[in-house]
LOTIVEX-633270 format. One line per 3 residues: number of its first residue (from 1); their letters; for each residue x, y, z of C-alpha. Coordinates in steps of 0.2 Angstrom, whole numbers. Layout:
LOTIVEX-633270
NUM = A = X Y Z; ...;
This chain:
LOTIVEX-633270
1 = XXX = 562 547 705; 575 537 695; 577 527 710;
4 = XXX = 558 523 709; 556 522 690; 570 507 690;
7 = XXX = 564 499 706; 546 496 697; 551 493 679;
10 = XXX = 560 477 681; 547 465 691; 547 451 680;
13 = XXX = 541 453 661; 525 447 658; 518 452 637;
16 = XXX = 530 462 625; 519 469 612; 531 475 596;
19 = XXX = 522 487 584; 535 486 569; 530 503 563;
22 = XXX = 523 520 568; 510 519 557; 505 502 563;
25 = XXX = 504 492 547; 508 477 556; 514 473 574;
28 = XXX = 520 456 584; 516 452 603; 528 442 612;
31 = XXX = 524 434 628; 539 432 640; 544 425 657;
34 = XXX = 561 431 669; 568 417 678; 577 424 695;
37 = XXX = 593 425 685; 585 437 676; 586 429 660;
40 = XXX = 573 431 648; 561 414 638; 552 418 625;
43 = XXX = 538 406 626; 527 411 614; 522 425 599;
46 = XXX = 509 432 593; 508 442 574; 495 455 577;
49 = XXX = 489 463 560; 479 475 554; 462 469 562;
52 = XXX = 467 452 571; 479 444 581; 485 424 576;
55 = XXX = 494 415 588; 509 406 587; 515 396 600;
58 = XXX = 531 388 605; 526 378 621; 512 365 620;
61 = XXX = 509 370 638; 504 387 634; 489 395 637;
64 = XXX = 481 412 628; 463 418 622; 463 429 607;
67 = XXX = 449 438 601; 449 443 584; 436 453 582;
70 = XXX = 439 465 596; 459 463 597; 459 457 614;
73 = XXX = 474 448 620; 471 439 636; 487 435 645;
76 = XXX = 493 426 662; 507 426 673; 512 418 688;
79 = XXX = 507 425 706; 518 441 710; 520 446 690;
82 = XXX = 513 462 687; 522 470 672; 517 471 655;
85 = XXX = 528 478 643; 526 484 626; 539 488 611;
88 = XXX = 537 500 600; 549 504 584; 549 520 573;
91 = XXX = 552 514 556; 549 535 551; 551 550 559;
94 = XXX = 532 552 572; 523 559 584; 519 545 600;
97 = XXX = 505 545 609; 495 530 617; 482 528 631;
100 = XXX = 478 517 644; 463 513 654; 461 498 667;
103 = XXX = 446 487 663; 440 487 682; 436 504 689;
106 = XXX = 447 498 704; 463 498 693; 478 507 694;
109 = XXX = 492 506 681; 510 516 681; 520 517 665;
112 = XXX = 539 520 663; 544 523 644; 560 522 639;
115 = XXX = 569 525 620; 585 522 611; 589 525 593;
118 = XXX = 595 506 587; 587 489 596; 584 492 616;
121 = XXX = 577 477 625; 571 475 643; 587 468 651;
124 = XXX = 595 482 642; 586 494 655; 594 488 670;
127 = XXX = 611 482 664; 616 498 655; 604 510 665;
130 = XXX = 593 515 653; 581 529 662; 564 533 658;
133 = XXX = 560 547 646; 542 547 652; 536 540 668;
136 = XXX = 517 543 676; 513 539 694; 495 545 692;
139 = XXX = 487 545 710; 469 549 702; 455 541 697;
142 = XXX = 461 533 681; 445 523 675; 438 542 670;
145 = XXX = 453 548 661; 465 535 656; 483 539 659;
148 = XXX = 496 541 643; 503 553 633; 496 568 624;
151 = XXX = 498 581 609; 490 593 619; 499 592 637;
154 = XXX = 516 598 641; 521 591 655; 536 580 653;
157 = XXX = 547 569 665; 555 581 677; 564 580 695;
160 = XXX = 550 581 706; 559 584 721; 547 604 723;
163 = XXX = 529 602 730; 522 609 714; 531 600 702;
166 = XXX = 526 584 713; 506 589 712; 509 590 694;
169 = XXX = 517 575 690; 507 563 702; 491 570 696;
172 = XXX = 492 576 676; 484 560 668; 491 563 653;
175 = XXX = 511 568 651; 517 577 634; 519 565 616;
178 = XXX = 537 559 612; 546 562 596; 551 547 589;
181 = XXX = 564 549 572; 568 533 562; 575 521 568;
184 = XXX = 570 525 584; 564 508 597; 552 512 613;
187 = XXX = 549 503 627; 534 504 637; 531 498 654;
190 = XXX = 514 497 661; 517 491 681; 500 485 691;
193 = XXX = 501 495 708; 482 492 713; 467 483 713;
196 = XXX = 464 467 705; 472 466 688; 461 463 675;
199 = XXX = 470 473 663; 470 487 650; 464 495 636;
202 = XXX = 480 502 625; 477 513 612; 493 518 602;
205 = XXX = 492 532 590; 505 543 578; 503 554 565;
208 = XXX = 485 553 566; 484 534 566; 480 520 581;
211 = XXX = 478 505 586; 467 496 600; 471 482 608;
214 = XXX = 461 476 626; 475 467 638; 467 457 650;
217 = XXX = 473 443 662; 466 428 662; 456 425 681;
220 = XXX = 444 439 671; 442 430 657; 440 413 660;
223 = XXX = 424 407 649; 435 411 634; 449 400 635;
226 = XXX = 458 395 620; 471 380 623; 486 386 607;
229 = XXX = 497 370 607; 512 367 596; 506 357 585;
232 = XXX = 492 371 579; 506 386 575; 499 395 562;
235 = XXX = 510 398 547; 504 416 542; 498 415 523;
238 = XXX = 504 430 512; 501 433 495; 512 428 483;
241 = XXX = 521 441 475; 516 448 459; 526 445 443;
244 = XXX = 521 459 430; 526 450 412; 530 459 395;
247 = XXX = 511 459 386; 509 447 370; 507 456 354;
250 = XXX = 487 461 351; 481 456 369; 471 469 381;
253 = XXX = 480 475 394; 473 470 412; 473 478 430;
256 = XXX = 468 461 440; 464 462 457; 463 448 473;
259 = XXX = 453 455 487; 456 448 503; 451 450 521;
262 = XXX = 464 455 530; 459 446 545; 454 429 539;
265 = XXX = 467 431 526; 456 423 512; 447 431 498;
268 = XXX = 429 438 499; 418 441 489; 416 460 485;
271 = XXX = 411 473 471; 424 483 462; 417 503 457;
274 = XXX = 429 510 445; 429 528 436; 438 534 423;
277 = XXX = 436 549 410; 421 553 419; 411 535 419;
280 = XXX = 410 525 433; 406 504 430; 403 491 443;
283 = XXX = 406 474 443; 403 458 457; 419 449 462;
286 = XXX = 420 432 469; 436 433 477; 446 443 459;
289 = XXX = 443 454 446; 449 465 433; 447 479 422;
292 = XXX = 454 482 404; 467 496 403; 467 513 392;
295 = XXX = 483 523 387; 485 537 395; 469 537 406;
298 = XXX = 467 540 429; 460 526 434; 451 525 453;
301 = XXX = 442 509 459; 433 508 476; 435 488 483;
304 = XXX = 421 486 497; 411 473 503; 397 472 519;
307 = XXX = 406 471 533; 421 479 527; 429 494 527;
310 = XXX = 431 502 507; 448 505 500; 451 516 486;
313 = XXX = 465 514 475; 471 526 460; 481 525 449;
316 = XXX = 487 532 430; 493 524 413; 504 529 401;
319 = XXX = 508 526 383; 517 507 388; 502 497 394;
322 = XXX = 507 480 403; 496 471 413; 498 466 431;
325 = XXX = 489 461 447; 487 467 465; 482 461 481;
328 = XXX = 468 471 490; 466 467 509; 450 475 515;
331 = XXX = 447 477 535; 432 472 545; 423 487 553;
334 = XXX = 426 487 572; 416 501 584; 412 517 578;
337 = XXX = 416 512 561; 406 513 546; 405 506 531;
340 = XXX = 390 509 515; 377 500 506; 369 508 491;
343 = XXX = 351 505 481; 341 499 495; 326 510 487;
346 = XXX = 307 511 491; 295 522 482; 291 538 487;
349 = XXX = 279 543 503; 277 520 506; 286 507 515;
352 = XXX = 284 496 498; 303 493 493; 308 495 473;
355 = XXX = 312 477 466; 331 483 465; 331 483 484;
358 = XXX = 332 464 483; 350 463 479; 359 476 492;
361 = XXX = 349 467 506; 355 450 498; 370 457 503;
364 = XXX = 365 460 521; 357 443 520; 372 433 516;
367 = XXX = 381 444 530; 371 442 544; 372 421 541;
370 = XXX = 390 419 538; 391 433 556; 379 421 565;
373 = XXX = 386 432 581; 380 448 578; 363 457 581;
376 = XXX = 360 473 574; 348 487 575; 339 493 558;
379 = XXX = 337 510 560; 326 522 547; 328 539 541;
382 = XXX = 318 552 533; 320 570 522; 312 579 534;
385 = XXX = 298 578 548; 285 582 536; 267 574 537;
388 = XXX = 266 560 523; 247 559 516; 242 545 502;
391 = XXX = 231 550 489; 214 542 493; 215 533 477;
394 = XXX = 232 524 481; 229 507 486; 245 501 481;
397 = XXX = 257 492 495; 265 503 506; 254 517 505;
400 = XXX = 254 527 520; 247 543 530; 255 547 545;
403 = XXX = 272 557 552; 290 553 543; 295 546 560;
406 = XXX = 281 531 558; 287 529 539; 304 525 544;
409 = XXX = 298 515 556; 289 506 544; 303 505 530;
412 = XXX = 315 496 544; 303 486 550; 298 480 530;
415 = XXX = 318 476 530; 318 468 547; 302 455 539;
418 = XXX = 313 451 523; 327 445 535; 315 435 547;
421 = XXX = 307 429 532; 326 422 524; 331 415 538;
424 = XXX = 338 427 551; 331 423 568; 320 436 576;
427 = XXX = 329 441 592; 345 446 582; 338 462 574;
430 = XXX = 331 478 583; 320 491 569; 317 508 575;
433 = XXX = 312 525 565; 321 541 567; 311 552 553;
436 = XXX = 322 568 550; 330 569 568; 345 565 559;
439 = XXX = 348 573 541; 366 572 533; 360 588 524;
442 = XXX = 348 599 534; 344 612 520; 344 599 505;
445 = XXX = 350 611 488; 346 596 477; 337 581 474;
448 = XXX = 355 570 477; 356 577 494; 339 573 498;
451 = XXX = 342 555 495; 357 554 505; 344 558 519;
454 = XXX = 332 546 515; 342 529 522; 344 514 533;
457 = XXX = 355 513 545; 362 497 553; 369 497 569;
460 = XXX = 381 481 575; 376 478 593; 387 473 607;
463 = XXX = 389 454 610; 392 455 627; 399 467 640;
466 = XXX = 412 477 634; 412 473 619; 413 484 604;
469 = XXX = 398 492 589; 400 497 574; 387 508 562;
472 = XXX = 381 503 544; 375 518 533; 365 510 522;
475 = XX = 361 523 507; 344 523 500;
């Protein structure tokens, strides 16, 4: 088996991807060729952070197509170059475990990993015989299961020279998850054995954290080119760092705040909700804001914006007040992540939306033009299944008479008009009514929990094929 695990992990290097920590704050992709000689090129890098991936190139011949809202790296090699490898370093004691899954169903990946405690590189693997610590030659169909490591399974890299141990080698998808102690470097191999090689999901995960990238090679993804040439490198832009001064005699003391998106790495206009000795404010922030400080007080400020993910941040004063300033850097929402809109109110038992309303779909507004790429589906929910009857003397706007189903209906179709009516085109937004199928309470104890039931949901539909959604809650 050693034999074997050497004899595929060193066909020419294709895409290194370097995740500098466990918990994946930040991570670098390098794209690398092997001359005959075995020598390594480093042609071109790419910083991957927390929701995007920039590229840097040092060759004006190169090629690569990065997508950022889906962290899709698409690479190429030449003919007879099917390793793609990544690099994985411990920078805290963790628990690895990653999947893969091919991007055709006709696919078949191996993966050798291999770990050393101080810097390992991939001609270190073959010049100082560096043997896998996990290795999966998975003879099953992989597009249903994935292939990788697990928490939950327990089988490990093992002599398979026994028929059992064999059967349970080539066909357990997923092997046992490695302990990784600071310091710690991993290499991972993923070797093409079948099919036509259009790639990978990766998923790496520890300690309860991941992160997703879609490796694809380029004869799949050909309508997306990107031509990254030298004179385009992108010089990453990073806050500058913050300089906390001594506080002049009689001034406030202030906690300032820069939001940034963490993708586009500008600021964005966002609304800062802060809470302390039990009274909550809010303020709108175009790009910065801040809040005077009290001695001796907990302070917690929610940062969010539509589209974003919100980010908590907490904090406590003592006697010395200074003031300083932060950086915020808030992540766009990716599939099967949600993020919140409050006070988007209508009046009871109608469809007619409370003139409040107007500012929270503003909001969704201003989104929806400045993402002039994404559809979504407006989607309403009720308190219940009750039957909804208007008094015959309510001839106001909105009044309705009918099942809580064809209210919500009607609420995300009053939403859907206001954005047609500002702009947004019609084919880009879906309304349907769910009534109380779905309750976030389904015995409501008070009057707050019955309002989280009555909302609006948006969901972000897929561009195109395989590409990822996202859900909205939009509170009511």
């Amino acid at each position: 088996m050693k034999l074997l695990c050497n004899k595929y992990s060193f066909t020419a290097i294709n895409c290194l991807l370097v995740f500098t920590s466990c918990v994946l704050f930040s991570s670098y992709l390098f794209s690398q060729s092997v001359a005959q000689n075995k020598e390594v090129e480093i042609v071109r890098e790419i910083v991957v952070e927390e929701s995007g991936i920039h590229a840097i190139s040092k060759s004006s011949s190169d090629t690569i197509v990065i997508d950022l809202n889906n962290n899709v790296v698409v690479y190429n090699y030449p003919e007879g170059y099917v390793s793609f490898w990544y690099k994985i370093y411990a920078k805290k004691d963790c628990e690895i475990t990653f999947e893969i899954f091919p991007a055709e169903a006709n696919n078949r990946y191996n993966y050798f990993l291999y770990k050393a405690n101080g810097d390992l590189n991939v001609s270190d693997v073959k010049s100082k015989n560096v043997y896998p610590i996990r290795a999966n030659l998975f003879a099953d169909e992989m597009e249903k299961s994935g292939t990788g490591l697990s928490i939950t399974s327990n089988v490990n890299y093992e002599d398979t020279g026994s028929v059992s141990k064999a059967r349970r080698f080539y066909h357990s998808a997923y092997h046992g998850a490695v302990t990784a102690i600071a310091g710690d470097v991993l290499l991972l191999n993923i070797y093409h054995l079948k099919g036509n090689d259009c790639g990978q999901q990766f998923t790496l995960k520890s300690n309860n954290q991941s992160q997703k990238f879609q490796s694809l090679y380029q004869a799949c993804f050909e309508n997306h080119r990107a031509n990254v040439k030298t004179e385009r490198i992108v010089n990453l832009r990073f806050p500058p760092k913050v300089i906390v001064k001594p506080l002049p005699a009689g001034q406030a003391a202030k906690a300032s705040y820069v939001i940034w998106d963490s993708l586009k790495h500008k600021t964005i206009d966002a609304e800062m909700c802060w809470t302390k000795k039990h009274k909550t404010s809010y303020t709108t922030v175009k790009g910065t804001g801040e809040i005077i400080l009290e001695k001796n007080t907990v302070y917690t400020i929610i940062f969010s914006a539509v589209g974003y993910k919100s980010k908590p941040v907490t904090f406590l004063t003592t006697d010395s007040l200074i003031s300083f300033s932060r950086y915020v850097f808030l992540t766009p929402v990716k599939e099967g992540e949600n993020f919140s809109m409050d006070k988007i109110y209508f009046y009871p038992n109608t469809y007619a939306m409370r003139p409040e309303a107007g500012h929270e779909l503003n909001k969704l507004l201003k989104y929806l033009k400045a993402n002039t790429e994404i559809r979504i589906e407006i989607q309403g929910f009720t308190n219940g299944n009750n039957r909804i009857k208007a008094s015959p003397d309510d001839m106001s706007e909105g009044s309705f008479t009918g099942s809580s189903k064809k209210l919500s209906k009607m609420r995300a179709e009053k939403i859907k008009n206001y954005l047609v009516e500002n702009g947004i085109a019609e084919d880009r937004l879906i309304s349907n009514g769910f009534g109380g199928s779905q309750m976030i309470y389904e015995n409501p104890r008070n009057q707050e929990e019955a309002n989280k039931n009555i909302r609006v949901g948006i969901q972000i539909l897929p561009q195109k094929e395989g590409a990822y959604s996202s859900s909205v809650q939009v509170k009511r």
